[in-house]
N, C-alpha and C positions, 0 to 999 in steps of 0.2 A: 848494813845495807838491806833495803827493803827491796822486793820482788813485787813487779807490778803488772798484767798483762796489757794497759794501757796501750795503743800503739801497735802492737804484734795483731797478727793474723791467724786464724786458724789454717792450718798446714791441709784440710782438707777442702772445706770449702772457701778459703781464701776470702773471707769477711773479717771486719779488725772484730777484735776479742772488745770484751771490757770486764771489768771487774767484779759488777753484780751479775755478769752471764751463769748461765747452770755451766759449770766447766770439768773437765776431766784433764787429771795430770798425768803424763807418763809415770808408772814408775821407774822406768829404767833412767831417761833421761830426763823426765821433768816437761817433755813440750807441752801448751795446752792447746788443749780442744775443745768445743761443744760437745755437749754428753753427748747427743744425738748424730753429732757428725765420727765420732768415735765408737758409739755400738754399731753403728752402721757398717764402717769399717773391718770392724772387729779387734782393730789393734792399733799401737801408735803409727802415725803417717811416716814417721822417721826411723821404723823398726827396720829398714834394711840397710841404715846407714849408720846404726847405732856403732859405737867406738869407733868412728872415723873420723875426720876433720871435717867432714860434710854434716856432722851431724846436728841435731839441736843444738841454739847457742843460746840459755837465757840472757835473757835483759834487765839488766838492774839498773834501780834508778838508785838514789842517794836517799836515806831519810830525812833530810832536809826535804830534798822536794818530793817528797813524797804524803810528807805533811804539810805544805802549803798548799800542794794540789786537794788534798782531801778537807785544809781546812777552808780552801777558796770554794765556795757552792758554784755549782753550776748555772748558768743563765739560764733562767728559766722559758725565755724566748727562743733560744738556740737547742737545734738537733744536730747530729750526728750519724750522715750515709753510712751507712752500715757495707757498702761496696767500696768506698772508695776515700771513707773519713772526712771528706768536706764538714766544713761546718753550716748549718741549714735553717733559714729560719721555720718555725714548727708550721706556719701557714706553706710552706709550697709541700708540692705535691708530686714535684720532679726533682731530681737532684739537677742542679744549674749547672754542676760538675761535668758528672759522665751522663745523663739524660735518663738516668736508670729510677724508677718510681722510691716512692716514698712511704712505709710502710708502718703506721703507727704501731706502737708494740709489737713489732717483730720480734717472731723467735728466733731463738742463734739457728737451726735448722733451715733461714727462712729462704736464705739469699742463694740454696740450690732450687727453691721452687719457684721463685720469683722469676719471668721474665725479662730478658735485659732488653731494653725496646734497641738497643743499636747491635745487639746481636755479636756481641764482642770488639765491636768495632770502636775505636777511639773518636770522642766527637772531632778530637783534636784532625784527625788524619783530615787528609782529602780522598774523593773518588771523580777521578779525572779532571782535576783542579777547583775542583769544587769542594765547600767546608761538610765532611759527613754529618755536621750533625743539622747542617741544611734539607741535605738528602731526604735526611730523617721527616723532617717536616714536609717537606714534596709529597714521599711516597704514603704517608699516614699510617694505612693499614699495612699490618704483617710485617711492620720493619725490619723484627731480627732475621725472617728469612733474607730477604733482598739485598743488606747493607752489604753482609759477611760476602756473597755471591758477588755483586759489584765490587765490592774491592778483591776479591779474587780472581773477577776476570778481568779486572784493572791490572793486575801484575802476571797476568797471562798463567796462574796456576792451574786453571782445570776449564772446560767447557760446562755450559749452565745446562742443567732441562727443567722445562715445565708442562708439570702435567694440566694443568690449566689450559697453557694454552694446544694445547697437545687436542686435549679433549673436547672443548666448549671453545676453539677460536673467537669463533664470533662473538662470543660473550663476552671471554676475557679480555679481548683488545679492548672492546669497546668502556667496559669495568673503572679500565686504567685510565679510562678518557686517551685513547691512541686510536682515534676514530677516522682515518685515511688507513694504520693498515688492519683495523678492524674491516671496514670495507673492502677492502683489496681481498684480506683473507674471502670472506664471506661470498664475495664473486667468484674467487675461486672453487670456491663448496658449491655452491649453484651449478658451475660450469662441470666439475666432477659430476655431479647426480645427473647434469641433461643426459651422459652417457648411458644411465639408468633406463632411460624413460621408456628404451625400445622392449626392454627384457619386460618389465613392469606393464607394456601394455599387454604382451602376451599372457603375464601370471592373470592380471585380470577378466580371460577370460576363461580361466581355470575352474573347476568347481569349487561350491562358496568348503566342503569337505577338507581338499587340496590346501588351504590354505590357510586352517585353524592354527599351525604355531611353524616355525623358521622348519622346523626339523619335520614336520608333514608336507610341506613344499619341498624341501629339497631332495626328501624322499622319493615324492610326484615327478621332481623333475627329471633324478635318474631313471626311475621307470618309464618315462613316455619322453626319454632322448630324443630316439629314433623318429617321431614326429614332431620335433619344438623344431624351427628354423639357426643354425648354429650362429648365424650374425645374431642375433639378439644376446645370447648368451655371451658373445667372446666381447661385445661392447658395455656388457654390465661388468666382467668382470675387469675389463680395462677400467672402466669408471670407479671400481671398489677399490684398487690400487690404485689408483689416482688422488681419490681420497683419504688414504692411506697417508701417501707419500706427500701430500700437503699438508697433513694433522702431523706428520713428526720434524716436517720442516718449521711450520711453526711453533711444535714444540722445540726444537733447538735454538730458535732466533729470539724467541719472544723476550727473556732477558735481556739479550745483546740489546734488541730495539728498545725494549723498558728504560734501559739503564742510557743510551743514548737520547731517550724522550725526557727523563727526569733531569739529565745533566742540563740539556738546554732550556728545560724550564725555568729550572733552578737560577741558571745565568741572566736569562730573561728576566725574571723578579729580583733580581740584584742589580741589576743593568738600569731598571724603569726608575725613571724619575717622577712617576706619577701613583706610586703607593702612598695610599693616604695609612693604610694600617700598619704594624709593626711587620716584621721581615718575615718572625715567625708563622702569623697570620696570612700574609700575603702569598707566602708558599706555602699555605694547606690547603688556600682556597682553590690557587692555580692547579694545584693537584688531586693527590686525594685519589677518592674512587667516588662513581657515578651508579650507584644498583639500578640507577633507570634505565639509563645507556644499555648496561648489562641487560635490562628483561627484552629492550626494546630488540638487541641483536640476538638473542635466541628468538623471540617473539615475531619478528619479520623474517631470517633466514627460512623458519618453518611456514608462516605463509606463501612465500614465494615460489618455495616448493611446491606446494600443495596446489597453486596457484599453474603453475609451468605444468604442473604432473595434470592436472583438471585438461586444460587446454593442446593439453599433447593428445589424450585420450578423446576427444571429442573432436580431435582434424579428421 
């Protein structure tokens, strides 16, 4: 009986083995590994189960088939995923399988550095009746973040955050192409700051001294309390918690809304009868990301302000 690694997995980074791999054997029990996935370790994967029933089980083939395998050549047209064993013709570039890329001469090492574009998610599942590996194509960029988060808040295991949208609202919505609550956000940010405007026009007439960096104004401001008017100040700081408390509202929603914007895009481009392109196609176009949209809603947020802050200051 011949010993083949054909088939088997390495027990650490769970990529199939193969036979010309660089490999390392137990000695105790024989499991293999990639060398690299074993010094890494530092010892066998199966060292705390060793003499139990849980432990390594080799696999033997027959010598029969073990020399018709070796004497049948390989097809020369045909690859082999290294994540998931499909068989691949050497022109693609994605495995058709699990969506996971396609890495000419990969190292046995390779498939903990590689990114999985569906982020452990099965193309096969769905997220919220929709095929994940559709999704995938919807959302384009950064999939392995999103998939895993969507099907987790699909099965109600944890709430989402995003510092994206946390930080750059207006950007990010707009990013995503979710330009109704990009807009909504970004009026809201406006409406936060008019609170500003009153404190703002007092610091303006501050000395130009006063007001070289955050920490020399605020310095200015506790020293000359006693003469600042106290509405200005208590409506600035209502408007800094305001904007506050809108940047972490829509840091907690912004997923929820992504993942509701993607579902029904996604159904929409399955639904139309009027895709002239393939399925895949038609939802990267629908989707995706917009960096224009994105410079355009940092890019006008800031004028508008500057804009309302000009015309406050000159009533």
């Amino acid at each position: 009986m011949g010993i083949s690694v054909e088939g088997q997995k390495c027990p650490v980074c769970d990529a199939y083995l193969f036979d010309n791999d660089d490999l390392v054997f137990c000695p105790e029990c024989g499991a293999p590994h990639h060398r690299d996935c074993y010094q890494a370790l530092g010892h066998c994967a199966y060292s705390d189960k060793h003499g139990t029933d849980d432990g390594y089980k080799p696999v033997k083939i027959a010598e029969n088939e073990q020399s018709q395998s070796e004497a049948k050549p390989k097809e020369q047209s045909k690859a082999v995923c290294r994540f998931c064993g499909e068989q691949l013709d050497l022109t693609e570039k994605v495995c058709h399988k699990c969506g996971r890329p396609v890495v000419a001469n990969q190292p046995p090492f390779g498939p903990t550095i590689v990114m999985d574009p569906m982020g452990g998610v099965s193309p096969d599942d769905t997220i919220d009746g929709v095929p994940a590996k559709d999704v995938k194509c919807f959302v384009a960029v950064n999939t392995q973040r999103y998939l895993p988060r969507f099907k987790a808040m699909e099965e109600k295991k944890k709430r989402s955050w995003n510092w994206a949208a946390f930080l750059v609202p207006n950007v990010w919505f707009f990013y995503r192409k979710m330009y109704l609550s990009g807009l909504l956000f970004s009026i809201l940010l406006v409406a936060a700051s008019m609170f500003l405007l009153p404190l703002s026009a007092v610091i303006s007439t501050f000395p130009q001294e006063a007001t070289a960096s955050t920490a020399v104004l605020a310095r200015y401001l506790a020293d000359n309390l006693s003469s600042i008017e106290a509405f200005p100040i208590y409506l600035g700081l209502f408007g800094s918690v305001l904007e506050i408390v809108i940047r972490i509202v829509a840091g907690f929603t912004g997923d929820k809304i992504y993942k509701k914007t993607v579902v029904e895009g996604v159904k929409k481009v399955r639904e139309s009868e009027e895709n002239e392109l393939p399925l895949e196609l038609a939802l990267a176009k629908k989707g995706g990301v917009s960096p224009l949209f994105g410079l355009i809603g940092l890019f006008a947020l800031d004028l508008v302000l500057e804009w309302i802050g000009a015309f406050y200051i000159l009533m």
